[in-house]
C-alpha positions in Angstrom: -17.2 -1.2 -11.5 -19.3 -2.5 -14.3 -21.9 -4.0 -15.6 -23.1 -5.0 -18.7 -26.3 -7.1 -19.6 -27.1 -9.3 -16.5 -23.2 -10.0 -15.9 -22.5 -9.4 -12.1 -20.7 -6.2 -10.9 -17.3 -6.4 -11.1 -14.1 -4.7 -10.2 -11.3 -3.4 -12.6 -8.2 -5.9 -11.5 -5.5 -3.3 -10.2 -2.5 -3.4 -12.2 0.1 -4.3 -9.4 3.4 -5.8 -9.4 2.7 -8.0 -7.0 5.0 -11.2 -6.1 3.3 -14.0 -5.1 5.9 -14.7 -2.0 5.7 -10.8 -1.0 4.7 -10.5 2.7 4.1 -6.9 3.8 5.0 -6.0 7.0 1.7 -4.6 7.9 -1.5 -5.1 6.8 -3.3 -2.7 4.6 -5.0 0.4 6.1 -2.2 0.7 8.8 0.6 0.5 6.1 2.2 3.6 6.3 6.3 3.0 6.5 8.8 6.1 7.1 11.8 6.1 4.0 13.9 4.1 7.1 11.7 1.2 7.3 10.9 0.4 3.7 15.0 0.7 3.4 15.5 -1.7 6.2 12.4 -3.9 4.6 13.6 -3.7 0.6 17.6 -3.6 1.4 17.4 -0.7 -0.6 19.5 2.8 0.5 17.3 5.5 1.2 19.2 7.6 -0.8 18.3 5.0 -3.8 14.6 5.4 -2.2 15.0 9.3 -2.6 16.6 9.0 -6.4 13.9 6.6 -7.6 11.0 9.7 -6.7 13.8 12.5 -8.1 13.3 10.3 -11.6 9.9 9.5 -11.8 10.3 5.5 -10.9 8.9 6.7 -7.2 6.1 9.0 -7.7 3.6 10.2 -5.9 4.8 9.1 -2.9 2.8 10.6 0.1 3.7 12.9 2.5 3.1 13.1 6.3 1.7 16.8 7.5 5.3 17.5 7.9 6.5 16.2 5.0 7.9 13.2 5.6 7.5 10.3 3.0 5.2 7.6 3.7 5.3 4.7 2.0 2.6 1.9 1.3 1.9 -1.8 1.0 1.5 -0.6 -2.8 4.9 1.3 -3.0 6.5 -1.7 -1.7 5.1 -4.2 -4.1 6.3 -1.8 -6.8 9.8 -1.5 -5.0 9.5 -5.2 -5.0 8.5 -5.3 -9.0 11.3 -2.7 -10.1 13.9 -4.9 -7.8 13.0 -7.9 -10.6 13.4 -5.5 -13.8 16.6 -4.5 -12.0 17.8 -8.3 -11.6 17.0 -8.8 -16.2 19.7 -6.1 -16.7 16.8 -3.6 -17.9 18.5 0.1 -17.8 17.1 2.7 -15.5 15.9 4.9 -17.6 13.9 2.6 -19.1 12.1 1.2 -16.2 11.4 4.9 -15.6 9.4 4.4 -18.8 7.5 1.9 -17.9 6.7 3.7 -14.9 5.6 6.3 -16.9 2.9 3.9 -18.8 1.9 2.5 -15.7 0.9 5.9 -15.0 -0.8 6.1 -18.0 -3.4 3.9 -17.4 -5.3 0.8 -19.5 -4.3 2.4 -22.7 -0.6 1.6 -22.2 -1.7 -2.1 -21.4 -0.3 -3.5 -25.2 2.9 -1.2 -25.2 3.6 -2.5 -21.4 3.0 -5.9 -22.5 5.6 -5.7 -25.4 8.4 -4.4 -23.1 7.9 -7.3 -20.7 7.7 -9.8 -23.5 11.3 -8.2 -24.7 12.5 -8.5 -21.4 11.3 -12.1 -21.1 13.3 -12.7 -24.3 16.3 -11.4 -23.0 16.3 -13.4 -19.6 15.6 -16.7 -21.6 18.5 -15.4 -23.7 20.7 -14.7 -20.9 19.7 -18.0 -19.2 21.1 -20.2 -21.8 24.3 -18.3 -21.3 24.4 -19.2 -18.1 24.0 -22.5 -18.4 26.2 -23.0 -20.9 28.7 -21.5 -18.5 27.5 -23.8 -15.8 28.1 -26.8 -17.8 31.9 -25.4 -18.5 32.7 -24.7 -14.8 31.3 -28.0 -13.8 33.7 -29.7 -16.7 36.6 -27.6 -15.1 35.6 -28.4 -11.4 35.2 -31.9 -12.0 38.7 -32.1 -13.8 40.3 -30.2 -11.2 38.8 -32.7 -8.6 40.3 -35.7 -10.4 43.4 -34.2 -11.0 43.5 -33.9 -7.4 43.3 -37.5 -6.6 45.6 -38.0 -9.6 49.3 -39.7 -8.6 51.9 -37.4 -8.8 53.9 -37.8 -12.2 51.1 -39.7 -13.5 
């Protein structure tokens, strides 16, 4: 918290991934989930689960006394985050860097910034692709429907 001059006391905003249609399965404080359940909550395989800490894109998860992982409401907002770089095309090993930055701290703020604004560049990109194929397979559907209803020979 700071404060400076006669401005209130205020918290840092937590840098979190957070969706705004994310619902977490339990509410914080009692938000400890085995690999199983986040698996069965994300889709994801908990062999994925268990890659993604081996390569740094998972760290720091916690551990029960016995070992076990236990995930959070946190882990899963960042499972939920890395599920949309996934979706832009962004390659692994660079969303392992930006994991790394995130770790990093406030410092990395500008660098993270410029990596999501490239990514943002290439969805827009990528969407005009695809709408451009939309409007061809809509041509080609609607052709093929009227050739349907076309008399034969005709």
């Amino acid at each position: 918290m700071t404060v400076t001059d006669n401005a209130p006391l205020t918290a840092p905003r937590p840098d979190i991934c957070v969706s705004p249609t994310l619902r977490h399965p339990r509410p914080d404080g009692q938000d400890r989930y085995t690999i199983s359940e986040v698996a069965a909550f994300t889709g994801l395989r908990a062999h994925t689960l268990r890659w993604y800490e081996q390569i740094g894109l998972m760290p720091h998860v916690e551990r029960s006394h016995t070992g076990q992982r236990r995930f959070s409401n946190r882990d899963l907002e960042w499972l939920d985050f890395v599920g949309k770089l996934r979706l832009t095309g962004m390659p692994v090993a660079a969303m392992v860097h930006f994991a790394d930055l995130v770790r990093g701290g406030e410092v990395t703020h500008a660098e993270r910034r410029e990596i999501l604004e490239r990514t943002r560049h290439d969805v827009v990109a990528r969407l005009a692709e695809l709408r451009e194929a939309l409007t061809v397979l809509d041509a080609k559907i609607t052709f093929y429907a009227g050739a349907d209803r076309a008399p034969e020979g005709a």
